[in-house]
N, C-alpha and C positions, 0 to 999 in steps of 0.2 A: 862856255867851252863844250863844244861836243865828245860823247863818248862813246866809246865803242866795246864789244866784248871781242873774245879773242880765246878758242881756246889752246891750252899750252898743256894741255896733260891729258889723256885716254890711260883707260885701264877696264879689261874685262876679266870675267872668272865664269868657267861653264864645271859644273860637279862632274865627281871622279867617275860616277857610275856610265855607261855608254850601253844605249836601246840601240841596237843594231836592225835591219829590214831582214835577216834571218833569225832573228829574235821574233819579229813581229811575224814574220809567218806562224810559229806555233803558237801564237795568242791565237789570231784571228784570220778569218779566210780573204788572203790577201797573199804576195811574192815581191818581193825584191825587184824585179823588173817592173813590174803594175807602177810599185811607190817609185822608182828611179823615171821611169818615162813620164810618169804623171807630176814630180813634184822634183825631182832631181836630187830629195834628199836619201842618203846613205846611210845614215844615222843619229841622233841625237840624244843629249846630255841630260840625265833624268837626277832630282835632288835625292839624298838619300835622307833614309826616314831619321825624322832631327833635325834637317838642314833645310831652313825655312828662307823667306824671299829675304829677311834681313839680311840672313847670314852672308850670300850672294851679294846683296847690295855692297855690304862689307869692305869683303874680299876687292869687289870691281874698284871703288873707290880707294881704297889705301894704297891702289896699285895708280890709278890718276893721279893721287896726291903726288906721291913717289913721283912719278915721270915732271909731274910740273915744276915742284923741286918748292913749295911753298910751306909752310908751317900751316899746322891745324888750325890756330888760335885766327888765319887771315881769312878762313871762309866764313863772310859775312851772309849766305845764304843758302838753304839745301833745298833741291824740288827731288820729287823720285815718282816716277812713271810708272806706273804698277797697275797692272788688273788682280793682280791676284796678292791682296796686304795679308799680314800675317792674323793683323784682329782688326774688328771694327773699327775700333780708335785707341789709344793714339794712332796717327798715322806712320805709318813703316818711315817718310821723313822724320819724324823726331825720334823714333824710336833709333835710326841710324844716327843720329845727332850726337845721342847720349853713346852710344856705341862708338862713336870717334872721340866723345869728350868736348863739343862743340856747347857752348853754353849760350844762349840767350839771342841768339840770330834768329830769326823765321825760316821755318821749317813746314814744307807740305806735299802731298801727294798729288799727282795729276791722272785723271783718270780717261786715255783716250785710242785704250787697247794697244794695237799697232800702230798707231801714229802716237802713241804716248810720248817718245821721247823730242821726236822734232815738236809735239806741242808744248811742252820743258824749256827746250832749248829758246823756243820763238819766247816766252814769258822771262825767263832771264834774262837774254838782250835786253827785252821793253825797261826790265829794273836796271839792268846795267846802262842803257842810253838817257837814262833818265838822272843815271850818277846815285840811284837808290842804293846800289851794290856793285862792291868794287871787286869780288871775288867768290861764284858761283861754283858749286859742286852739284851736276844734272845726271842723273840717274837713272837709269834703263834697267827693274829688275823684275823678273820673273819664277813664281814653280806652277807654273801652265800645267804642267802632269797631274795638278792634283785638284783641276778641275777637267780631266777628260774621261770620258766614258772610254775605258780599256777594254770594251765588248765590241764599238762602235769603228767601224774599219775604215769611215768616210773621214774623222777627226784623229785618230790614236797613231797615222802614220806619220801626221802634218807638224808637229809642236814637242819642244823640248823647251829646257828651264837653265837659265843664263841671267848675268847681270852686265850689264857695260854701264862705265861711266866716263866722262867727260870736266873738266877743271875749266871754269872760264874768269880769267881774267880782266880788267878795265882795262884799254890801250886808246889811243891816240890815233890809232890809222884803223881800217873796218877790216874786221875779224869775218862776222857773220855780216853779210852782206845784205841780206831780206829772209824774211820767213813768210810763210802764205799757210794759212791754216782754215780749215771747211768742214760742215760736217751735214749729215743730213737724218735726221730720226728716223723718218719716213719709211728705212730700208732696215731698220733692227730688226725684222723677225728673218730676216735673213742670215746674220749673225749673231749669235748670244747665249749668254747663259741666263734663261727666264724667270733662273729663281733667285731670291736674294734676301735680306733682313725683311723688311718691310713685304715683300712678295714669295710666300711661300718657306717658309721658314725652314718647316718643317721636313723639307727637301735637304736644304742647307744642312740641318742637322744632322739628318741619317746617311748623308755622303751622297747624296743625287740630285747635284746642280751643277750640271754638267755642259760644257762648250755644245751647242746645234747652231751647223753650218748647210747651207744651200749653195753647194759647193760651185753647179756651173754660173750660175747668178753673180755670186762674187766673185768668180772670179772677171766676168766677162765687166762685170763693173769697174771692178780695180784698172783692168786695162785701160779703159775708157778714161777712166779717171785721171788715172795717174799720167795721161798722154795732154791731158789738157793743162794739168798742175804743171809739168814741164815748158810750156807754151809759156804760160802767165809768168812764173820766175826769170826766165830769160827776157821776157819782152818788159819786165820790169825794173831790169837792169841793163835794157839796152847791150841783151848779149845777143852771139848765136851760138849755135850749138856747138859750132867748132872750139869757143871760149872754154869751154867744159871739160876738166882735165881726169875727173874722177864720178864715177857716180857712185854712191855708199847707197843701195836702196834696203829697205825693209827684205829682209829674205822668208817671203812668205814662198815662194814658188818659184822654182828657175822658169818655167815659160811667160809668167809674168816681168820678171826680171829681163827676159830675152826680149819681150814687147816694148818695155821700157826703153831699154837701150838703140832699139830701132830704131824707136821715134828723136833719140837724139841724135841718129845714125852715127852713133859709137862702137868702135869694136869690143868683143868681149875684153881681150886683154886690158880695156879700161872702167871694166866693172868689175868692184869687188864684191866677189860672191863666195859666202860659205854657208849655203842654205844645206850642201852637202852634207858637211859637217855635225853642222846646229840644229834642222829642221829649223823650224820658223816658234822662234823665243820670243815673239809678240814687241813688248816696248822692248825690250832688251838688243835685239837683232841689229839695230843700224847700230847705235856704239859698240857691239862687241864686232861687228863687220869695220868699223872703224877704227877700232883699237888693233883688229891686226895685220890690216894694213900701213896703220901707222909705225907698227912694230918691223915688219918687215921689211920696210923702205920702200914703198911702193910709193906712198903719198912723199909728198917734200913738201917742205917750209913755198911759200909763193902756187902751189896749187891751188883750181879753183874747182869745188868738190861740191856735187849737187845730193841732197840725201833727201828723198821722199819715200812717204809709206802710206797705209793703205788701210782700218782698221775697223770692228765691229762699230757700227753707231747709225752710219756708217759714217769715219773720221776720214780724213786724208789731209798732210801739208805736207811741205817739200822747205829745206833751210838750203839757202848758198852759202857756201865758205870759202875764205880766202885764210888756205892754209898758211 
C-alpha cells in the first residue's frame, strides 16, 4: 500500500516584543525608507530575554496540534529546523518532546538555515511514504536576534525570531506531492556565522559569532536559484505554472519574493507575503507565512501551494502541496 503525508494542522507564534525601522534608525545609520525599498520589511518580532528557541517551538506547535484536532500521545515523530538551538545537545527536538510530554518516538533537529523547514518537511514524507510514521510534528524555529551583530546595518535590519509549525498526517491520496532539496558548500563564506563549538569557541563565548552576509551575491544567487528550483518541481509533476494556486516562499526579501513570483508569472494577490511583518525568521518564515494564510482563508482544502526557500550553505529546496 502506498502512503502519503498530508498536512492537517499549522500553527505559528512570533514574541510580544516588535523592532520596528524607526527603532532601528536610532541603533544604527540606516532609515525606514532604505530597509522598506531594499527589503520590504517594516518590522520584526525580537524574543525577549528568557524566551529561548524552545519556548517559540512550543507555543508554534500546540497551536498545530490544536488546528489538526489529534492527541499528543499520536505523534509518532518530531524534526525541528533550527539554526539557532537553545544548547549543544540535546537537540531543541527532544527537548520539545519532553515539553509536550511525547515519550519514546524519534526526535531531531535539521540544520539547513532558510531552507530548514522545506528540508523537514521533504524528510518526513520520505518516513511517512515508507509507512515508518503515521504522524509527523515539523518545526520551523528560530531567536535569529541573538546571533546578529546589532552595530551591523547590512544584517540587524534583515531578521526576526518566530516559530511555525506544521502536523502531518498518513493518508491515502498525496498530500505533499514532491520535494527537491540542493545544497552547495562552495558559496558559505558568503553566508554564515564562522564561529562555532569546534571553530572558534571563544567567540561563541563572549557573544561575537555573529550572522556575515555578502548581501548582493546572495541575493542575485537566490534569484537564480530559486527560478530554476521552480522549473524542476513543476516539470516533475507534469505541471505548468498556471497549476499553482499558492506560492508560500521563504520571506527573506520582497524583491526576491517579487522575482520568484515572475517567473511563475503569478500575481501578487497569490503570494503570500509577510516579510513585512516578520523580516526574514530563517527556517521559521514559510510555516509561519503558512500558518497565516491558512488562518485567514486564503489557502482552501484542494489548493496546490508551491513553497521554496533559499538559505546559508548555500541550501535551497521548494515542497509541492496539495492542500
Amino acid at each position: 500500500m502506498t502512503h502519503f503525508a498530508r498536512i492537517v494542522g499549522t500553527g505559528g507564534y512570533l514574541p510580544e516584543r516588535i523592532l520596528t525601522n524607526a527603532e532601528l534608525e536610532t541603533m544604527v545609520d540606516t532609515s525606514d525608507a532604505w530597509i522598506r525599498e531594499r527589503t520590504g520589511i517594516t518590522q520584526r518580532h525580537i524574543a525577549a530575554e528568557g524566551e529561548f528557541t524552545l519556548d517559540l517551538a512550543e507555543q508554534a506547535s500546540r497551536r498545530a496540534i490544536d488546528m489538526a484536532g489529534i492527541r499528543i500521545d499520536e505523534i509518532d515523530m518530531i524534526i525541528v529546523a533550527t539554526t539557532t538551538p537553545d544548547q549543544v545537545f540535546p537537540s531543541t527536538a527532544c527537548l520539545l518532546q519532553s515539553r509536550l510530554g511525547v515519550h519514546g518516538c524519534p526526535a531531531f533537529d535539521i540544520q539547513a538555515v532558510c531552507t530548514g523547514f522545506v528540508y523537514a518537511l521533504a524528510v518526513a514524507d520520505q518516513f511517512m511514504r515508507t509507512g515508518a510514521a503515521t504522524t509527523v510534528l515539523v518545526v520551523g524555529a528560530e531567536t535569529f536576534s541573538r546571533i546578529i551583530d546589532w552595530t551591523d546595518r547590512n544584517t540587524c535590519v534583515l531578521f526576526g525570531d518566530g516559530a511555525g509549525a506544521a502536523v502531518l498526517k498518513q493518508d491515502t491520496a498525496p498530500g505533499i506531492l514532491s520535494t527537491h532539496l540542493h545544497a552547495d558548500g562552495d558559496y558559505a563564506n558568503l553566508l554564515q556565522v564562522p564561529q562555532g563549538v569546534s571553530n572558534n569557541l571563544a567567540a561563541v563565548q563572549e557573544g561575537r559569532a555573529f550572522v556575515e552576509m555578502a548581501g548582493g551575491e546572495v541575493f542575485r544567487m537566490a534569484v537564480k536559484t530559486l527560478g530554476r528550483i521552480v522549473d524542476e518541481t513543476l516539470e516533475a509533476n507534469q505541471l505548468d505554472k498556471s497549476d499553482v494556486d499558492w506560492l508560500v516562499p521563504h520571506q527573506a526579501n520582497s524583491r526576491i519574493i517579487a522575482a520568484t513570483a515572475r517567473k511563475l508569472r503569478m500575481p501578487v494577490s497569490k503570494v503570500v507575503q509577510t516579510v513585512a511583518e516578520h523580516g526574514n525568521t530563517s527556517a521559521a518564515s514559510i510555516p509561519l507565512a503558512l500558518d497565516v494564510a491558512v488562518r485567514d482563508g486564503r489557502i482552501k482544502r484542494g489548493d496546490t501551494i508551491l513553497m521554496e526557500g533559499f538559505g546559508g550553505g548555500f541550501t535551497w529546496g521548494s515542497a509541492l502541496v496539495n492542500w
